[in-house]
C-alpha positions in Angstrom: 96.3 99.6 92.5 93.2 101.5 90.9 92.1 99.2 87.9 91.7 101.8 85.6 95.9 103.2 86.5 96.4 99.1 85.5 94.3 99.3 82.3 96.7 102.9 81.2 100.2 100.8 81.9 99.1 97.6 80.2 98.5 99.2 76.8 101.7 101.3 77.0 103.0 104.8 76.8 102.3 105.1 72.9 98.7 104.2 73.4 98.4 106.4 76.4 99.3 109.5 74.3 97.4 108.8 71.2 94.3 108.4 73.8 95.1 111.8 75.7 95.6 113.2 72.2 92.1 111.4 71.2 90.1 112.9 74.7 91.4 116.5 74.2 90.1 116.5 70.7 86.3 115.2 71.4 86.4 117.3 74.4 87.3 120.5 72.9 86.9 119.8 69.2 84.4 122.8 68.6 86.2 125.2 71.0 89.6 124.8 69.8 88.4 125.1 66.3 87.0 128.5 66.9 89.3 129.9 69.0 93.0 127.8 68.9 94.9 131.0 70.1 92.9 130.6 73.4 93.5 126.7 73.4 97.3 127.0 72.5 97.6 129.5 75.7 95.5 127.1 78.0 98.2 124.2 76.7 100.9 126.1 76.9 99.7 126.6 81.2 98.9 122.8 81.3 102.1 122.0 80.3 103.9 123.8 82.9 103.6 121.6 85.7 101.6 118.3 86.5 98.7 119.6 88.9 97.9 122.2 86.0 98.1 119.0 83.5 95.6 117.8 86.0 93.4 121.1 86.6 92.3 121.1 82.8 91.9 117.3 82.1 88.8 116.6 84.1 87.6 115.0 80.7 90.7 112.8 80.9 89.9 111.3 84.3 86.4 110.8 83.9 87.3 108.8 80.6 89.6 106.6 82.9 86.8 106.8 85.8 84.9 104.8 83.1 87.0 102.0 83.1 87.6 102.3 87.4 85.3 99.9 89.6 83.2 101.5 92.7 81.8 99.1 95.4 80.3 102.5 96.7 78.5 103.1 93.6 74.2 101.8 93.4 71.3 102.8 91.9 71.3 106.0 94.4 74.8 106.5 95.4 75.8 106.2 91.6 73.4 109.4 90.9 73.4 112.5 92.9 75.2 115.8 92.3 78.7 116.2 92.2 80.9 119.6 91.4 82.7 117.0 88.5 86.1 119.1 88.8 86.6 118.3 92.7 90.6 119.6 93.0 92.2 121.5 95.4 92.1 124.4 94.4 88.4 125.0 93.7 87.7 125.9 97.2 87.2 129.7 98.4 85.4 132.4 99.8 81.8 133.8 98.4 79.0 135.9 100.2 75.8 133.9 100.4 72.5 134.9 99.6 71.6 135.0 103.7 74.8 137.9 103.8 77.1 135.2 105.0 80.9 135.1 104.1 81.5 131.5 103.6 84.3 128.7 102.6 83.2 126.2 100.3 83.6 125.0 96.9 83.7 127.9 94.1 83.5 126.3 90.5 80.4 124.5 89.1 81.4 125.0 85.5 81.6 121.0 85.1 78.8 119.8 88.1 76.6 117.0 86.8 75.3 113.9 88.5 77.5 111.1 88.8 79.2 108.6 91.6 80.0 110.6 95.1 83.4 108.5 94.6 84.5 110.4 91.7 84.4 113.7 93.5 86.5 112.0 96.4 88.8 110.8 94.3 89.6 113.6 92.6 90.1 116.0 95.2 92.3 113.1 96.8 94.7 112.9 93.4 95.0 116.4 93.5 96.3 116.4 97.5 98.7 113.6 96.2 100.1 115.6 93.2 100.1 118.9 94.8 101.8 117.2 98.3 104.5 115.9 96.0 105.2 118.8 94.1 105.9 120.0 98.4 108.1 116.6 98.2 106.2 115.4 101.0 106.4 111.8 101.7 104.1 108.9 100.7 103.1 108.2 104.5 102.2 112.0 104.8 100.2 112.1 101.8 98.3 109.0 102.8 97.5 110.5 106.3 96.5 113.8 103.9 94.1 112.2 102.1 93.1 109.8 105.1 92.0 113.3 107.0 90.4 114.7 103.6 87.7 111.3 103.7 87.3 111.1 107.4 86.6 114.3 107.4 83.7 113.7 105.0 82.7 110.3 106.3 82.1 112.2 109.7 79.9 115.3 108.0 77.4 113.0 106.1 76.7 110.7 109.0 76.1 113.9 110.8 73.7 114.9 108.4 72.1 111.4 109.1 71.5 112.0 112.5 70.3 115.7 111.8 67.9 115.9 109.3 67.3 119.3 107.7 70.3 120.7 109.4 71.3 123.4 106.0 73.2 125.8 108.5 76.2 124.1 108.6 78.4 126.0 106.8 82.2 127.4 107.1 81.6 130.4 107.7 83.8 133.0 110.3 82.4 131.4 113.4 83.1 127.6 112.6 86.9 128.0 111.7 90.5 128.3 112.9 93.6 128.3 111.6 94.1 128.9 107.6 90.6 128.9 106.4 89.5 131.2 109.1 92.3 133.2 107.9 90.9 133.0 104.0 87.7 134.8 105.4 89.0 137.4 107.2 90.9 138.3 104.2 87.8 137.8 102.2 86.1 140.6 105.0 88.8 143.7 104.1 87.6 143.2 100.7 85.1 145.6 99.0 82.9 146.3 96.5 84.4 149.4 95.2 87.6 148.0 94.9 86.8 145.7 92.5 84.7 148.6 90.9 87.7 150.6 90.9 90.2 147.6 89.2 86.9 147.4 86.2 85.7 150.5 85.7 86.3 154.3 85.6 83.5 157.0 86.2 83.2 159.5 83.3 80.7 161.9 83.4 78.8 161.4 86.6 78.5 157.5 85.2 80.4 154.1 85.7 81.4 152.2 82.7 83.9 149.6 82.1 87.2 150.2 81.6 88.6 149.5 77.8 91.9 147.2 78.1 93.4 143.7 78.3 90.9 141.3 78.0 88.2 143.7 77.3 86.3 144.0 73.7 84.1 146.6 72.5 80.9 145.6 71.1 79.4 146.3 67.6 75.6 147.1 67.6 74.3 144.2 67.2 75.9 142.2 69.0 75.3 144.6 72.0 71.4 144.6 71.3 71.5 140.8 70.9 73.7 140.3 74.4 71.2 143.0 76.1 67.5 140.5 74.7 69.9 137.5 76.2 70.1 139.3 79.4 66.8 140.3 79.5 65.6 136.5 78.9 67.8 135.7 81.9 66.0 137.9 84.6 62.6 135.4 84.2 65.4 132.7 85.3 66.3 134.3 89.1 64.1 132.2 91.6 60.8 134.1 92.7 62.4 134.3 96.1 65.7 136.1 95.3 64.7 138.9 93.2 65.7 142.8 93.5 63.9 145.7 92.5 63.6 145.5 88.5 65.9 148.7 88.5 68.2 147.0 90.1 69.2 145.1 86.4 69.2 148.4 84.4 72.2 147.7 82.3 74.6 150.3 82.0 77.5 148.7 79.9 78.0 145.2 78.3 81.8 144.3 77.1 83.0 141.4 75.7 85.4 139.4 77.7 88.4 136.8 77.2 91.5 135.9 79.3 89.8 133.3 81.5 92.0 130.5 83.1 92.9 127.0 82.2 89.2 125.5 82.6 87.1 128.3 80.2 89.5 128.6 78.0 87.9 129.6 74.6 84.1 129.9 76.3 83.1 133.2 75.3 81.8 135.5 77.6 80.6 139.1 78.3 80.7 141.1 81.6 77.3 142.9 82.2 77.5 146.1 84.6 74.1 147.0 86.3 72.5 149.5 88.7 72.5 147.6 91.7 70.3 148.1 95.0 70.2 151.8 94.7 71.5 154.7 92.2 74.5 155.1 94.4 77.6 154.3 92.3 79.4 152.4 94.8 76.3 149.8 94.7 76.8 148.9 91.1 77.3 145.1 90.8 79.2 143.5 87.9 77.7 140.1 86.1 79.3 137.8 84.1 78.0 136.0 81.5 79.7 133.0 80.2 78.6 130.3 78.0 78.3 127.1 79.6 80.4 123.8 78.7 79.7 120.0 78.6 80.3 118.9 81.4 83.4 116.2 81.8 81.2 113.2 84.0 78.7 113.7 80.7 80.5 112.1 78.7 80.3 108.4 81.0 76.8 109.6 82.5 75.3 108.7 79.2 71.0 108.8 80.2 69.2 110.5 78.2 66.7 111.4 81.2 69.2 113.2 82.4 70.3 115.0 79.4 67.1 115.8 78.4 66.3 117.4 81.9 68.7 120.8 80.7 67.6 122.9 78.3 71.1 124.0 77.6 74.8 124.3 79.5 74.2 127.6 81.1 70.8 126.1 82.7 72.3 122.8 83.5 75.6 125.4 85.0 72.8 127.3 87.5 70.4 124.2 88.2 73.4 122.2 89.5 74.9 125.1 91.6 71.3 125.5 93.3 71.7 121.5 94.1 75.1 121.6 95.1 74.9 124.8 97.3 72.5 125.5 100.6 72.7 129.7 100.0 73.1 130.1 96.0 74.3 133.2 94.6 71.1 136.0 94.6 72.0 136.7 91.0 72.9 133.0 89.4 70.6 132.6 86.7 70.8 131.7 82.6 69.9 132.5 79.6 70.3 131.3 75.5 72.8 133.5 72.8 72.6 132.5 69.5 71.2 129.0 70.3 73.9 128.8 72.9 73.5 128.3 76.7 75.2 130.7 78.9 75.6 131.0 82.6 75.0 134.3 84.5 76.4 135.0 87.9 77.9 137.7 89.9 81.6 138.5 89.8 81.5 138.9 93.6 84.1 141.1 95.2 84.0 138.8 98.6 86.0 135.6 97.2 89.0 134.8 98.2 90.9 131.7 96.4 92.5 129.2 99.1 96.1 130.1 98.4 98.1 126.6 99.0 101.8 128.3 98.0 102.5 128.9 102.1 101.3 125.2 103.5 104.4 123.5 102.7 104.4 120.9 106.1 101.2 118.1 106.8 100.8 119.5 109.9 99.8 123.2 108.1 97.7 121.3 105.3 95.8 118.5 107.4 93.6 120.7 109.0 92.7 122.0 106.0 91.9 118.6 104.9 89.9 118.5 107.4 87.8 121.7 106.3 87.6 120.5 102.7 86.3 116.8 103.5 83.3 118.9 105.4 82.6 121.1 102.6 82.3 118.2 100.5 80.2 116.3 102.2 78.0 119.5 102.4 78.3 120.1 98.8 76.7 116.7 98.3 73.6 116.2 100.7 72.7 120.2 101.0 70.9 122.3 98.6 69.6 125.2 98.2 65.6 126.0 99.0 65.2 127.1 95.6 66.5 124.4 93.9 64.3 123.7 91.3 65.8 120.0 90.4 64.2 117.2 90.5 66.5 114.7 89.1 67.6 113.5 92.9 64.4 113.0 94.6 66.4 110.6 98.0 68.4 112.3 101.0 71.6 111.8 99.6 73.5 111.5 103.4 71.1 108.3 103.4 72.3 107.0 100.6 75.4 107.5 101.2 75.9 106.5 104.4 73.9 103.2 104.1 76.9 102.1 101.2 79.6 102.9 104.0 79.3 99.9 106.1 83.5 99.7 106.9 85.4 103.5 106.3 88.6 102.0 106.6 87.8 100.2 103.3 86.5 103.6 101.8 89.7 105.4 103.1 92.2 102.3 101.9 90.9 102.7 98.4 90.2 106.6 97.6 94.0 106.6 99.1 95.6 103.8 97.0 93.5 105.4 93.9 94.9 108.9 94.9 98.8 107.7 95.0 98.3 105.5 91.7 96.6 108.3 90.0 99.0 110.8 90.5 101.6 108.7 89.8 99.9 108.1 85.9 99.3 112.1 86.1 103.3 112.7 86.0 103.6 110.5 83.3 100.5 111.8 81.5 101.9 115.3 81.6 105.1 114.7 80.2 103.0 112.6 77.2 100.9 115.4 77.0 104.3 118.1 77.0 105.4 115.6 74.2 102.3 115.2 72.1 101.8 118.9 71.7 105.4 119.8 71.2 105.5 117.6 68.2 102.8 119.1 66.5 100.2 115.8 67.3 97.0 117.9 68.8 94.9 119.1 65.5 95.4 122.8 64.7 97.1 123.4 68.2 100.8 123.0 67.1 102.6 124.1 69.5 104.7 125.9 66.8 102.3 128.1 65.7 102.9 131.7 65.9 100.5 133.0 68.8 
């Protein structure tokens, strides 16, 4: 059993939920005081079901991933990029900068540097909660998550053996079966559709559509929104930049309903010109402040910390690591003394939907994909990554720590199958804790 699972049922249930009471707070402290209406919502969607529990707790694992020993983990392996909030359901569709519709991993909001291990075995609980929620059987879920780290075993060695090789990707000519399916769907869509579901044209002009979720904003905050976004065209790589009429603004609303990670984040959508004057060409931005990331809070090195000038940079500088064909428009920029994140609200992604694989034999191939992307996700960057924190070929690394994969597949599994376990019990802690009032200023029982 996974030390740190041993460590949580030694000191009891009582302890457990004064310390998930205790992480939440130091976690989201500042959020939840400014905006506890979001934060009561977001708890309200955690408590619905385990996996969900699990989706907005990445700060709980990582403050039990302190306390978890890694045989994997040196002075290299111990250090590279990870995406911090590995789960299954952060995997979909975007189109790269090259023009490519690809499959890959589609959340970066908590992507730091930390042990490759942690991203494994987080992704692997996930299978095992979300498999047994399908009330598939222990054996299955072992051979699940057996596939899952194979599968990425298999992609970093072949990294090894081809140095430079940045092309792999999954992408409509490398997959079958569900994921291949994800991308066609991903094809049909288009950009005027999700024009069409954002904005309305008025006067031979697109603007954004007033409603749910939208806010109007007062002068000045508009003019101080439009000098942030200014600031953040300096931030786009050399390499990937349009026309400079391409970023004429022509609306900026505020924006709030996000899911269970950004809950409380503020944010603004940005809508802009685009390649040409063409309305059907106008791209929406968002623009979201960043967070601290969850593996921060063990990954305590100043050298590190120091190296990011703010969230939002730290947000863009760690998708460039983590992806080989970055979004053209990812970039970042400072709000009131506040980093935020800027990136395209693509119309090409497509979420992997996991409601229809109920059986192993639907999900393991897609285990298969997943382990692939992850491996990826770890040894290929993008050429205009500008970070210099990881200066090794991470497959190297990696692969020179995995001398038996047996033993590597033996204990992300036995982690996985504890961890989950402890998850269940965690949620119904958590269900309890905020139902009786025990989270600061997040009572359950207040009116929303």
């Amino acid at each position: 059993m996974a030390r740190a699972v041993e460590r949580i049922r030694e000191r009891g249930e009582q302890a457990r939920e004064k310390e998930i009471v205790e992480v939440l707070v130091d976690a989201f402290d500042e959020l939840m005081r400014a905006n506890p209406v979001a934060f009561r919502r977001k708890f309200r969607k955690m408590a619905a079901e385990p996996f969900a529990f699990y989706r907005g707790t990445a700060c709980l694992f990582y403050a039990d991933m302190a306390h978890e020993d890694d045989p994997w983990a040196d002075e290299r392996t111990s250090r590279v990029w990870i995406q911090g909030d590995l789960h299954a359901e952060n995997f979909g569709t975007y189109m790269d900068s090259s023009g490519t519709l690809v499959f890959d991993v589609n959340d970066f909001d908590e992507a730091y540097l930390g042990c490759f291990t942690w991203d494994l075995k987080r992704l692997a609980a996930s299978v095992a909660l979300m498999a047994w929620s399908k009330a598939i059987s222990d054996r299955d879920i072992a051979a699940l998550i057996g596939t899952f780290v194979r599968a990425y075993v298999r992609q970093v060695r072949a990294f090894v053996a081809n140095p430079g090789d940045e092309m792999v990707r999954l992408h409509l000519d490398s997959t079958e079966g569900v994921i291949h399916d994800v991308l066609l769907r991903a094809r049909l869509r288009t950009r005027i559709d999700l024009l069409d579901s954002m904005t309305a044209v008025e006067a031979y002009e697109r603007r954004f559509t007033r409603g749910m979720g939208v806010r109007e904003l007062g002068d000045d905050e508009r003019t101080r929104v439009t000098s942030a976004f200014e600031s953040y065209l300096d931030t786009i790589p050399r390499g990937k930049r349009f026309g400079r009429n391409t970023y004429h603004v022509k609306d900026i609303v505020g924006r709030s309903g996000f899911g269970i990670g950004s809950a409380g984040l503020p944010a603004y959508n940005v809508l802009v010109e685009g390649n040409t004057q063409a309305l059907e060409n106008d791209v929406v931005l968002s623009m979201k402040q960043g967070n601290v990331p969850a593996p921060s809070r063990i990954v305590d090195e100043r050298r590190i910390r120091d190296y990011f000038e703010h969230e939002g940079h730290r947000t863009a500088v760690s998708q460039r690591a983590l992806q080989a064909h970055a979004d053209p428009w990812l970039g970042h920029t400072e709000l009131g003394g506040v980093g935020f994140v800027v990136a395209e609200l693509s119309p090409y992604t497509n979420d992997l939907d996991w409601s229809e694989l109920t059986e192993p034999a639907d999900m393991d191939p897609v285990l298969e994909y997943l382990g692939r992307a992850t491996a990826k996700t770890h040894c290929v960057s993008d050429s205009d990554s500008e970070q210099s924190l990881v200066d090794f070929q991470v497959e190297e690394a990696i692969a020179a720590v995995i001398d038996d994969e047996d033993r590597l597949v033996e204990a992300v599994t036995s982690f996985a199958m504890a961890y989950a376990v402890q998850t269940r019990a965690d949620h119904r802690l958590f269900v309890d804790a905020f139902r009786g009032g025990q989270i600061p200023g997040i009572s359950s029982a207040d009116p929303v």
